[in-house]
C-alpha positions in Angstrom: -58.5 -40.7 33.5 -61.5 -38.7 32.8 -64.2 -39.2 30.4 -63.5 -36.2 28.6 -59.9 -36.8 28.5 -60.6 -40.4 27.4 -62.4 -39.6 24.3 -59.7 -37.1 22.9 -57.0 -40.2 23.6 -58.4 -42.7 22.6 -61.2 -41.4 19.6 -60.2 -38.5 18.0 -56.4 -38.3 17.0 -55.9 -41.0 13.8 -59.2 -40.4 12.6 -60.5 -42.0 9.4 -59.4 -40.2 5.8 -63.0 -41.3 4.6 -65.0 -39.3 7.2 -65.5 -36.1 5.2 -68.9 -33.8 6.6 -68.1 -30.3 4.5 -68.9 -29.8 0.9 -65.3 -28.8 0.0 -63.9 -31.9 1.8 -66.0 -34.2 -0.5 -65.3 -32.1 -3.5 -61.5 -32.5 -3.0 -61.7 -35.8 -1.9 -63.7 -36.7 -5.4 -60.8 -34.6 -7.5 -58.2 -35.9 -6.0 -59.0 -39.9 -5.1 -62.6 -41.3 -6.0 -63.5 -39.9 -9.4 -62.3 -41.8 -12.4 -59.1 -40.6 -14.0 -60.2 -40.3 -17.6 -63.2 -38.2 -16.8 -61.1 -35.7 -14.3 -58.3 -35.4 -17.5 -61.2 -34.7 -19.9 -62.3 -32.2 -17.7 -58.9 -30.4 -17.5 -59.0 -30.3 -21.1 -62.8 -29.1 -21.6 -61.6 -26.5 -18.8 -58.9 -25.5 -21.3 -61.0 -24.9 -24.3 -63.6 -23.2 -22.6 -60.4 -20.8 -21.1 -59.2 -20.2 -24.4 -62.6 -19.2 -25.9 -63.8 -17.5 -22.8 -60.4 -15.2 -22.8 -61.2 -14.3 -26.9 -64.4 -13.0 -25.9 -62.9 -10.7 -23.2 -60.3 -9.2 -25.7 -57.9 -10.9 -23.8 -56.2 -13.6 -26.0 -56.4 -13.5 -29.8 -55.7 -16.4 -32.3 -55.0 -13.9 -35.8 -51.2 -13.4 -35.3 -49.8 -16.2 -37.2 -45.8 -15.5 -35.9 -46.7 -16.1 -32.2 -49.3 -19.3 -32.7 -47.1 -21.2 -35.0 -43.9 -20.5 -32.1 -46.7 -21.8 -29.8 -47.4 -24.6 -31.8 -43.9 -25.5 -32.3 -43.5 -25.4 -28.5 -46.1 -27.4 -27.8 -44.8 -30.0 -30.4 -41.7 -30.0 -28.3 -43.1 -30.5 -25.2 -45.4 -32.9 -26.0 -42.4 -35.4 -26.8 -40.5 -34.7 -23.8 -43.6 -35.9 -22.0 -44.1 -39.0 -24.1 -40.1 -39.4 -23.6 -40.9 -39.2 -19.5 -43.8 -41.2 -19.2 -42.0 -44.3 -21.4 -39.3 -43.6 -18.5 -41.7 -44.5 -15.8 -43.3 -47.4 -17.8 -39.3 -48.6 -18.0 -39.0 -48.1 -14.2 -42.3 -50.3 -13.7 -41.2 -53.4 -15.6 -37.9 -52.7 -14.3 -39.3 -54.3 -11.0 -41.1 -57.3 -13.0 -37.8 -58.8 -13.6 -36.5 -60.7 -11.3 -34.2 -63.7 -11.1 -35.0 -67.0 -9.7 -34.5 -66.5 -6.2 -36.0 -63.7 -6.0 -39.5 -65.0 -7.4 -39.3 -67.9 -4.5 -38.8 -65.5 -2.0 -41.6 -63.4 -3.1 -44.1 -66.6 -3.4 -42.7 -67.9 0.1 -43.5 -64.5 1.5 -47.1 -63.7 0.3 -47.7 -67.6 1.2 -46.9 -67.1 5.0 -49.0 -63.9 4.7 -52.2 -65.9 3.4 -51.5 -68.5 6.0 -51.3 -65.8 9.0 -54.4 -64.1 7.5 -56.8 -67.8 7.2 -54.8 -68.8 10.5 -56.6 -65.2 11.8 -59.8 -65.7 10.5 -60.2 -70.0 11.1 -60.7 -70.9 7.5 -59.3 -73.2 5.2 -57.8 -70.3 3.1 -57.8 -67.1 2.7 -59.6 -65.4 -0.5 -58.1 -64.8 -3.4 -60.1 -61.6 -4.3 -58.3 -58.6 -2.3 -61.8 -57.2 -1.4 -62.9 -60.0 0.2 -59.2 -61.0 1.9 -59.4 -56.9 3.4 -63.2 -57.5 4.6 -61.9 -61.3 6.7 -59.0 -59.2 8.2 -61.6 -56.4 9.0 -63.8 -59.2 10.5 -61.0 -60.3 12.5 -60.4 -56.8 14.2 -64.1 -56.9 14.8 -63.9 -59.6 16.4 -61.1 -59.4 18.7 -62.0 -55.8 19.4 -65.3 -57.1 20.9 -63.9 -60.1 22.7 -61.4 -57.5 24.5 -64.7 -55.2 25.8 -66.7 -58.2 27.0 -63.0 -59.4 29.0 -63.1 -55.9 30.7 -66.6 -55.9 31.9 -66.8 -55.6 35.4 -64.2 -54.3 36.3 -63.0 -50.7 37.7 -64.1 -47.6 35.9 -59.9 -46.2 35.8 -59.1 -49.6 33.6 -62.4 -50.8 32.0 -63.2 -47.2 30.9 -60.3 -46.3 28.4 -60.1 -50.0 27.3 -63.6 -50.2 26.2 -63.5 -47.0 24.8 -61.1 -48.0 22.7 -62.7 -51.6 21.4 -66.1 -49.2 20.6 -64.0 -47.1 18.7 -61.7 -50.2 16.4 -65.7 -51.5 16.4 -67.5 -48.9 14.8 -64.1 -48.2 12.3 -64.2 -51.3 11.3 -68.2 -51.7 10.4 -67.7 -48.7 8.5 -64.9 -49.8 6.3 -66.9 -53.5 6.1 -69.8 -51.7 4.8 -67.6 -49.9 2.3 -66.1 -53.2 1.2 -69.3 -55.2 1.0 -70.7 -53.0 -2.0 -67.0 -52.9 -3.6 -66.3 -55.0 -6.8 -63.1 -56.7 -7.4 -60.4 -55.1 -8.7 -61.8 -51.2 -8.5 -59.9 -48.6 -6.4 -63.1 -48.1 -4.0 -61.3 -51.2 -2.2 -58.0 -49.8 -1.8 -59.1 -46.2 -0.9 -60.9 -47.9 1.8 -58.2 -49.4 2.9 -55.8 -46.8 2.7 -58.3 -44.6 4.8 -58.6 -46.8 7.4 -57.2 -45.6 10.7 -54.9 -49.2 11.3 -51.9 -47.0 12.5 -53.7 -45.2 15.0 -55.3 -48.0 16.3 -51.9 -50.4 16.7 -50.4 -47.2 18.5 -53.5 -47.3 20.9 -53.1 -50.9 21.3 -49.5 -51.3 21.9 -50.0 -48.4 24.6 -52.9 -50.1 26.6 -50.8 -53.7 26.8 -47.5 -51.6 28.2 -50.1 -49.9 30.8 -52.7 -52.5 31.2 -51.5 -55.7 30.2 -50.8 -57.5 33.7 -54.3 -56.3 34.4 -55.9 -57.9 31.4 -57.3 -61.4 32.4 -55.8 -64.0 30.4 -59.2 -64.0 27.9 -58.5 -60.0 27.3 -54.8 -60.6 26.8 -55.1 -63.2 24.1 -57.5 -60.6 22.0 -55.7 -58.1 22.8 -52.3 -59.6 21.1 -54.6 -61.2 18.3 -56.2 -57.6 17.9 -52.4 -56.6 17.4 -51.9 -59.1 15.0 -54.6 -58.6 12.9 -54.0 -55.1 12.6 -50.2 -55.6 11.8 -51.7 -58.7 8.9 -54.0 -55.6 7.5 -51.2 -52.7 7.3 -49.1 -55.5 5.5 -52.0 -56.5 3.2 -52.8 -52.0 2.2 -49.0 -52.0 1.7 -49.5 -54.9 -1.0 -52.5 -54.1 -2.4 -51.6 -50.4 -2.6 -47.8 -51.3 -4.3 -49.5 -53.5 -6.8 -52.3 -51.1 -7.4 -50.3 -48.2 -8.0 -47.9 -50.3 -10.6 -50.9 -50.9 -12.8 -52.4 -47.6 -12.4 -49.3 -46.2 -14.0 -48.9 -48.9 -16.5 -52.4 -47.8 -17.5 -51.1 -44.2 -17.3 -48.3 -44.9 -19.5 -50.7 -46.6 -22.4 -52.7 -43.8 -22.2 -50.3 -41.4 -22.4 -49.0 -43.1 -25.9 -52.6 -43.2 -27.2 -53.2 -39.5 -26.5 -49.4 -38.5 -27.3 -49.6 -38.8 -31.1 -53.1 -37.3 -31.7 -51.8 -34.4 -29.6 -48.7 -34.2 -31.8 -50.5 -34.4 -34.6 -52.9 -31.5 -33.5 -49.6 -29.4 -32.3 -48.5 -29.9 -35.8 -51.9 -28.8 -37.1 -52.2 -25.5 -35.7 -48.9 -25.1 -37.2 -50.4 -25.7 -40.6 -53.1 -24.1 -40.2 -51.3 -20.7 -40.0 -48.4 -21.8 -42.7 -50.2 -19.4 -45.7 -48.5 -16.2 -46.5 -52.1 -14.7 -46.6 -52.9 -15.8 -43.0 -55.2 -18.4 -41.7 -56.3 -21.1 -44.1 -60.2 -20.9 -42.1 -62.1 -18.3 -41.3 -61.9 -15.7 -38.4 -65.1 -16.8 -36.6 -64.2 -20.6 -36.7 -60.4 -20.1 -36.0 -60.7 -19.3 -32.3 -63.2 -23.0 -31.9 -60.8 -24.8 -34.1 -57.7 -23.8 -32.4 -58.9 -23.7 -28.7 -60.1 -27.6 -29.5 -56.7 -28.5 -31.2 -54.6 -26.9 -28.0 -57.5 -28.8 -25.7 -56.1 -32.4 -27.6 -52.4 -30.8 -27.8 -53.0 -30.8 -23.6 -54.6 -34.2 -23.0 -51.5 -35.8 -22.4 -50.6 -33.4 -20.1 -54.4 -33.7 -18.6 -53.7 -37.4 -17.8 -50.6 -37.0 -16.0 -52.0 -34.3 -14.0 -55.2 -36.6 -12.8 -53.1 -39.9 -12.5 -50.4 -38.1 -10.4 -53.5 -36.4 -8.4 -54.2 -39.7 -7.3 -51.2 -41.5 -6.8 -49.0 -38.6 -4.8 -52.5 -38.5 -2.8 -52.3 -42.4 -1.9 -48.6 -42.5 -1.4 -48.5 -39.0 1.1 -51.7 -41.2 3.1 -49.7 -44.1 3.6 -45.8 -42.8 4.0 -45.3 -44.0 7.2 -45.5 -47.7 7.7 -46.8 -49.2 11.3 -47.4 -46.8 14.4 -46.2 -44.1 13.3 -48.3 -40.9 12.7 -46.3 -38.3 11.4 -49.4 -36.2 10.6 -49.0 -35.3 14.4 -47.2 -32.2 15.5 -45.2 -33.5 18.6 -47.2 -31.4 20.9 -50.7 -32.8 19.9 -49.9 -35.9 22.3 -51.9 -38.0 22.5 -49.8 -39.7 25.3 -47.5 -37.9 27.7 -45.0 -40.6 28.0 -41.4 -39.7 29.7 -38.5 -42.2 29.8 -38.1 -44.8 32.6 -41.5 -43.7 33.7 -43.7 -46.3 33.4 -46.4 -45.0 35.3 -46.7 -41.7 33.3 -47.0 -43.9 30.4 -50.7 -43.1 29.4 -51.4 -39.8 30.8 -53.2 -37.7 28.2 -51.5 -34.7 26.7 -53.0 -30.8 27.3 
């Protein structure tokens, strides 16, 4: 295996979501996952009445025909309850799953207890944290750990087996300081924590894992097979702790979405049923022609904050949710030709040959 064909096995496919270099990359990543949801829905709406004022200076909309802005109004009246009406469907779909009987409830105890035991049986403590920053930052400690144990087990020995082996602990090495350093200046309970662990390359790496003990494993001295399986271990504990973290976060981001939605819903109603109103004379327009485009472009910018909020909150959650769709080692992001491994059946020693 050469060097070149090395680095393109076992480095580049599954790379981190968080490495971003171009300027668009970090702009969409900002829209779409880091920036706070309020601010991104306020800007939607500042974007709409700064539309709606820049189009009356071109000529190109005009707010003095009563007939058509009061069928507007009424259609955004409309509108704006059938989104109230969906969003207190979702918030009925979320407590929906906070019912549960008995049973149920021990099950789901007995469950996240054995997880906490695996993860402090991982990482030789007491107990693991309570904090899901800090639990995330002992597993990522714990792939660390075992990633470097498995390079110093295959010092020494030939270039054809050390080579891809330690390429691959350098690469789970430097992955795993990077999302640690993310972590370290994370506070409890922000989002920062779970979009690091969400772009955290876990799936890539158990696929690289699981293909060097099928190749290497009666190899490995008995040192390198022990971290090798904890390494595997580890990894699994950390996919299982995203999948939590992620479920829970994303049942109280659209509880928060829901209240929101309600707070905004009315004023926007009201606002909808103002424009109306405001063009309910016979003699036209109860204010005057210069302040009538301001007023109604800010009235349609309230009427569309509901609709502002469901766009940024779905941004974010649709983005999380396509990032982690496949649980394990699975990387459906792949097109079948892109390898990395060119692995044919009952063919062991093909197992491991890198793709062209």
């Amino acid at each position: 295996m050469g060097s070149s064909e090395s680095d393109e096995t076992l480095e580049s496919f599954g790379a981190d979501i968080g490495k971003r270099t171009r300027s668009w990359t970090r702009f969409r990543e900002w829209l779409l996952v880091e920036a706070d949801r309020l601010f991104v829905a306020a800007l939607i709406s500042l974007g709409v009445f700064v539309g709606l004022l820049g189009l009356n200076e071109l000529g190109i909309v005009s707010f003095v025909n009563d007939d058509s802005i009061t069928r507007l109004a009424g259609g955004m009246v409309a509108g704006t309850f059938s989104l109230v009406t969906l969003v207190v469907s979702i918030n009925q779909l979320i407590l929906s799953r906070e019912f549960a009987a008995a049973g149920e409830s021990e099950s789901q105890l007995e469950a996240v207890a054995s997880f906490r035991q695996d993860a402090a049986d991982l990482a030789e403590v007491p107990a693991s944290p309570a904090s899901p920053t800090r639990l995330l930052e002992l597993l990522v400690q714990g792939i660390y750990d075992r990633a470097e144990t498995l390079e110093a087990a295959v010092d020494g020995h030939d270039d054809e087996f050390a080579t891809p082996v330690t390429r691959y602990a350098n690469s789970v090495q430097k992955r795993s300081r990077r999302i640690d350093e993310t972590l370290e200046h994370t506070k409890f309970g922000t989002f920062r924590a779970v979009s690091a662990a969400v772009g955290y390359n876990d799936a890539w790496q158990l696929y690289a894992a699981r293909h060097i003990q099928g190749r290497y494993g009666e190899r490995l001295s008995r040192e390198g097979e022990e971290s090798l399986e904890e390494l595997i271990d580890a990894l699994e504990l950390f996919g299982i702790a995203r999948e939590h973290f992620k479920t829970t976060y994303l049942q109280r981001e659209l509880t928060r979405f829901s209240q929101l939605t309600i707070y905004c819903g009315v004023p926007a109603i009201l606002a909808a049923m103002l424009i109306g109103f405001i063009y309910a004379d016979l003699a036209g327009p109860a204010i005057s022609i210069d302040t009538l485009p301001w007023v109604v472009s800010a009235l349609v910018a309230v009427v569309v904050s509901p609709l502002a909020l469901l766009t940024s909150f779905i941004l974010r959650t649709a983005t999380v949710t396509r990032r982690t769709a496949s649980v394990g080692p699975m990387l459906p992001q792949k097109s079948p030709d892109e390898g990395p491994f060119d692995v044919t059946y009952g063919d062991e020693g093909s197992a491991g040959t890198p793709s062209d």
